[in-house]
N, C-alpha and C positions, 0 to 999 in steps of 0.2 A: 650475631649480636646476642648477645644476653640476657636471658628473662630477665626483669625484676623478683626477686624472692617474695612470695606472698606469706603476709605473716597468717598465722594462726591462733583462735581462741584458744584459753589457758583449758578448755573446754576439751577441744581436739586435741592438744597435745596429748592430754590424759588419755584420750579414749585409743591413740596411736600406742603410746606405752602401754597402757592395758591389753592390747593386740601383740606387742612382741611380746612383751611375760606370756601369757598365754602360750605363743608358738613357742618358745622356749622352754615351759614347762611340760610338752607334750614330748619332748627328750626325744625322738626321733629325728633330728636333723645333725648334719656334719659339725666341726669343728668351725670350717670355717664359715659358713652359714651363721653356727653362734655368734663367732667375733662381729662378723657384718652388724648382727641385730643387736649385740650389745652396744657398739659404735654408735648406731642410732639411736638408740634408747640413751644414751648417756649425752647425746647431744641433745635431743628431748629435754631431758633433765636441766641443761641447760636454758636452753629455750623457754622453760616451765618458769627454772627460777627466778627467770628474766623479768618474766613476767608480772610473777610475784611481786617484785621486788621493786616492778615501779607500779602496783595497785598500793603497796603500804607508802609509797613517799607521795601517792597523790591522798592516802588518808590519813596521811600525816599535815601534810600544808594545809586541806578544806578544816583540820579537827583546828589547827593552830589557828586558821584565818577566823572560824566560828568564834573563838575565844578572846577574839576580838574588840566583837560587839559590844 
């Protein structure tokens, strides 16, 4: 049976990204060692934008909702 996927703060992802750039920039690893960490780093990226992306449509409805009043 299948974990559930545990999400992650917009927090963690960053500090995950920041950990591959890191090993990526110390240029010592294989080819494909890179593609691996780029893969997840670009999925990151994803994940991140994700996130973003529904912190501005909830500060978008509470800015429209206050405008309300």
């Amino acid at each position: 049976m299948a974990k559930p996927k545990k999400t992650k703060s917009f927090e963690n992802i960053f500090e995950d990204l920041e950990k591959i750039v890191g090993k990526m920039d110390e240029g010592d690893i294989h080819l494909e060692k890179s593609l691996e960490l780029f893969e997840k780093g670009m999925s990151l990226v994803e994940e991140g934008k994700s996130k973003l992306d529904e912190a501005e449509l909830k500060i978008k409805t509470l800015t429209k909702n206050s405008n309300l009043a």
